[in-house]
N, C-alpha and C positions, 0 to 999 in steps of 0.2 A: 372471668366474671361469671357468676353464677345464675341460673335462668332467672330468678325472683327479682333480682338489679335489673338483670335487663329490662325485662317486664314493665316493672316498676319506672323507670326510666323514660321506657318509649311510652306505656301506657299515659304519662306526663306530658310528655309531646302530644300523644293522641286527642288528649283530654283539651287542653287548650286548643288543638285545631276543628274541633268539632266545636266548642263552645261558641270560640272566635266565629267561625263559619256560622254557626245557626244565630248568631245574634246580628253578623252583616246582615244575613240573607233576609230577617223578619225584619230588618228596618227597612230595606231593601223595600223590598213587598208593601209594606205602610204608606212610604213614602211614594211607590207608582201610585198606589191608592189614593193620596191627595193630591199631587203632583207635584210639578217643581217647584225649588224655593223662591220665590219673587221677590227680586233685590231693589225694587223702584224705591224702596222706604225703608228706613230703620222700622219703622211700625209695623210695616206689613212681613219683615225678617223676621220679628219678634213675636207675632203673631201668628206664624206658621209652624216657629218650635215649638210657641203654646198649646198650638193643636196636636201636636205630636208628641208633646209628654202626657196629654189626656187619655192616649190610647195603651192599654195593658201591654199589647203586642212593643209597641216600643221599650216600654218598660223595661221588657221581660229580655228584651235586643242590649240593651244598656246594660244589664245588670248581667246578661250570660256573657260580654265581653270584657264587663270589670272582674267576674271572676276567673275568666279565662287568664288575663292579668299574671292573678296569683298561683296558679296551675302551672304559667309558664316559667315563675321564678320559679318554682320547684323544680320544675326540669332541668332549668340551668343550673341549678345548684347541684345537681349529677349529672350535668354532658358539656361537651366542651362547645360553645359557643361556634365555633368554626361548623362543626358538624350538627349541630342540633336547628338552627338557624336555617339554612336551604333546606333540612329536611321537613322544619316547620313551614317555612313558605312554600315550597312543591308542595306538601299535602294540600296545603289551605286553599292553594290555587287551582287544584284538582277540585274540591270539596267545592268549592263557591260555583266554576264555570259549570261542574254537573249537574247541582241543585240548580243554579238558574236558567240552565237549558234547558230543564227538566218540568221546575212549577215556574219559575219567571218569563220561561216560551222564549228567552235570550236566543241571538244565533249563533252557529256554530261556524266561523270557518275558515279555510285550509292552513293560516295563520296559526290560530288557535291550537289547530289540532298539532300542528307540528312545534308548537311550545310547549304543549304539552309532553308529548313525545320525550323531547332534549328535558325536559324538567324530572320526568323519569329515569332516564338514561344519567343525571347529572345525581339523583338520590343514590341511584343503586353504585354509582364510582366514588359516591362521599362515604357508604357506606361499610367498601370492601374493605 
């Protein structure tokens, strides 16, 4: 395979794992912002997404994981699902716990780290 496939390829992966990741993460951040969703009522369920589709940031969370979507059929449509698949969720899962330990002040611990760890160790054996 020639470096431009590859590239192109994982660049595909990469694309949708950032997408995905930054539009969890800004709804993520919105939603501590107003807090939790209150299930006492249909009213007040409806109510609570209403406030949330008023904010840009949500929006903007919505629309970079609908495009992430079509980013990611693109990739599949050049990697084999077996392999593209764990490589997309290791990254994602990497991407999400760092940004939220990072601006979301999340914690970190020995769990974590050590799933992380095997989720690297299981990228770089899918990859060989």
């Amino acid at each position: 395979m020639n470096m431009n496939k590859f590239l192109l390829r994982w660049g595909m992966v990469i694309g949708y794992v950032v997408l995905n990741s930054f539009g969890a993460l800004i709804i993520k951040y919105k939603i501590n912002a107003i807090g939790e969703v209150q299930l006492g009522s249909l009213k007040s369920f409806v109510n609570y997404f209403m406030e949330l589709l008023k904010s840009p940031l949500i929006i903007c969370g919505i629309l970079s994981i609908f495009i992430s979507a079509f980013v990611w059929m693109t990739a599949l449509s050049r990697l084999q699902i077996s392999l593209a698949y764990p490589v997309a969720v290791g990254l994602n899962f990497f991407v999400v716990v760092t940004v939220a330990l990072i601006f979301l002040k999340e914690q970190l611990s020995v769990e974590k780290v050590i799933g992380i760890v095997l989720i690297f160790i299981s990228i770089y054996l899918l990859t060989r």
